[in-house]
N, C-alpha and C positions, 0 to 999 in steps of 0.2 A: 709237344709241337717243336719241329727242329728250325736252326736257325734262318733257313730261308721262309718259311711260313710267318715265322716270328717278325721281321722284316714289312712282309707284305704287308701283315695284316693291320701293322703299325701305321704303315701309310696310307691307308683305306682311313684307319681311325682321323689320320690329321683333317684328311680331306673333308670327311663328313662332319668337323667340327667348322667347318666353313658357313657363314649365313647363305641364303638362296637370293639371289637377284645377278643377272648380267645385261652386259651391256655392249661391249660387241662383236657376239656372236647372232649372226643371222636368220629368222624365220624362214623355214622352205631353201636354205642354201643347200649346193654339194659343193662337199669336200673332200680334196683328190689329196693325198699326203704320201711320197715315193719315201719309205724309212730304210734304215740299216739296225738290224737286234744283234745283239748279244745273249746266247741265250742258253745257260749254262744247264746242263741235262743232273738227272738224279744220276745218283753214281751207281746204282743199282743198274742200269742201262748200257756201263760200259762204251758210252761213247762221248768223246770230247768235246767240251765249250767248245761253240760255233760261232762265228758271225752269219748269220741270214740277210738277204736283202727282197724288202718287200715293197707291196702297197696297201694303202689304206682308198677305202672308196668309202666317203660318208653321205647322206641328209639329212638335214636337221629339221625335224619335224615343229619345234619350237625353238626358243632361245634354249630352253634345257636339255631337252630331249634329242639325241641323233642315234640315229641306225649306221652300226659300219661293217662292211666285208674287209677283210685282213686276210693276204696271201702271201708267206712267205716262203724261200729256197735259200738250201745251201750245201756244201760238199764237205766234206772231209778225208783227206787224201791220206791212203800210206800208214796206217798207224799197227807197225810193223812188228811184231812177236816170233815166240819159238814156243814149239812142241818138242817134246823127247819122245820117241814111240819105245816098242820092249827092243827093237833091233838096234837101238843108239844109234838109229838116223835122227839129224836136226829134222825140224820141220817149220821152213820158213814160210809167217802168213803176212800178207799186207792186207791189210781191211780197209778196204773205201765205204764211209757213207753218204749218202745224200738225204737227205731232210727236207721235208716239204710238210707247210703246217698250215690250214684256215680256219678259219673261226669269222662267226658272225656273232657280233657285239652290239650290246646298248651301251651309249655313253650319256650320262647325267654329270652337265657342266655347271662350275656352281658361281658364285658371286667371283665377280673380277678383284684382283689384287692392285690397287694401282693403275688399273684403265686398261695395262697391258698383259697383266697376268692372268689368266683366267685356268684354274684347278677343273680337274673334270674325274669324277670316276667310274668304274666299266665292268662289264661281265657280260659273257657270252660262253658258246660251244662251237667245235667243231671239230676236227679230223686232224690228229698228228701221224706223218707216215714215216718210218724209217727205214732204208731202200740198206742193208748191208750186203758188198759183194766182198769176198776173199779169193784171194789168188794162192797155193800152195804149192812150194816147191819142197822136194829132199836131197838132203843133203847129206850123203855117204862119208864121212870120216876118212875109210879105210883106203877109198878110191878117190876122192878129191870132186867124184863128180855132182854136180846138180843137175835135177831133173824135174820139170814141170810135175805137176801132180794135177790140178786141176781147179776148176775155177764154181764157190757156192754162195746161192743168193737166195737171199730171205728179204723178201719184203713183207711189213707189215704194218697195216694205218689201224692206228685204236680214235675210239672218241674222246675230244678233251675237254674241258671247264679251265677258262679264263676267269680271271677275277685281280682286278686291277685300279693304277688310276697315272695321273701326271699332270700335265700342263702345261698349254698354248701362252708361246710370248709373241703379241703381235709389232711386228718393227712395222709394217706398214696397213692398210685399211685393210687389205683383204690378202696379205701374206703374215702366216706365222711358225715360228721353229714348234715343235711339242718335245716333251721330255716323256716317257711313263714307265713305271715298272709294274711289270706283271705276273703273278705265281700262275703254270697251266698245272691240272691234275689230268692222269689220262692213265690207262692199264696196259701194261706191253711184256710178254713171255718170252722175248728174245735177249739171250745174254753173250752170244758169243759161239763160237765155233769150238769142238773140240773132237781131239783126236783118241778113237778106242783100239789101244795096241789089238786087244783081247781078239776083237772081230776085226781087225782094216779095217777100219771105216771112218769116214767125219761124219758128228750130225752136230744139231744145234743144242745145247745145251736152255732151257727154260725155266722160267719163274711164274709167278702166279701174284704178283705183285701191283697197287696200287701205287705211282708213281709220280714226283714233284718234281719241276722244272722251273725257273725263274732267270726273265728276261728281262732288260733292259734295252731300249727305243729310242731312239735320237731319228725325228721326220722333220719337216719340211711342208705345209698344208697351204694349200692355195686354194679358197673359197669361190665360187660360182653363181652367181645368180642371189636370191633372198630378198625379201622386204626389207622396206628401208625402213 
């Protein structure tokens, strides 16, 4: 187990040594939480820790029990290499991605810490997409010139497994910050662009790989409705 799983699985373990009883979280409430992640990719995937910005839509079916949808976006600009082909032209690529992730979550919140602490932990699935465009230019040594080459995109959405947890600090009745970290698992064959002197060509270089991702969450929840 590498050391982001190691991590995860650790803080799943504290949470669940928590007793079961809360107190105030709402029966039948939603909860609306605008977050910002961090959400640092496997490196097998060849693409940069991100900041995402998303939303949370929850209800809480009991004190314990909520159902949440989680949609998050994000870019990553520029992230600029070289090729050598057999003619010892450079070959300049910039790699834009965009990132787009949802998952539909159960959350199980467990005894309050202090009235205002309340622990919660989470698992769900859904869909991580990663949208890679490259732009390639050449660049002739002999001649000084550059010349566009052309522009390749690969998009691809695999399914993914969350499994997670954190915790709502309420400063007021029905406003709280949340904290959580969460490990996604998900499958993605995309590693990168490369160039084949042999034939001209670009294609995609692929893997066959089962893949780890772990995020961290900083929201904002504002509660709706519920019994009193």
């Amino acid at each position: 187990m590498n050391m982001k799983k190691s991590v995860t699985v650790l803080f799943l373990l504290f949470l669940f040594s928590l007793s079961l009883s809360l107190a105030q979280h709402k029966e039948k409430s939603v909860e609306m939480t605008p977050l910002l992640t961090w959400e640092m990719f496997d490196s097998e995937t060849g693409v940069d820790d991100t900041p995402l910005l998303g939303l949370k839509l929850g209800f809480n079916f009991s004190k314990h029990l909520e159902g949440e949808f989680v949609y998050s976006l994000g870019t990553i600009n520029s992230d600029s290499f070289q090729i050598i082909n057999e003619d010892v032209r450079y070959l300049d690529a910039d790699e834009d991605d965009d990132i787009a992730h949802w998952s539909a979550n159960f959350v199980f919140n467990f005894k309050p810490i202090k009235e205002k602490f309340i622990p919660y932990a989470e698992g769900g699935m859904g869909r991580l997409r990663i949208k890679r465009t490259y732009n390639v230019w050449s660049d002739n040594p002999g001649t000084g010139a550059t010349e566009y080459v052309g522009r390749w995109i690969d998009s691809q959405s695999s399914p993914s497994y969350l499994f997670g947890g954190g915790f709502r600090y309420y400063f007021k009745k029905r406003f709280a910050f949340r904290l959580e970290v969460a490990g996604v698992q998900y499958h993605h064959d995309v590693t990168g662009l490369t160039f084949d002197g042999s034939n001209d060509e670009y294609y995609f270089t692929t893997t066959d790989s089962n893949l780890f991702n772990i995020k961290t969450s900083l929201g904002f929840s504002i509660l709706f409705g519920g019994k009193e």
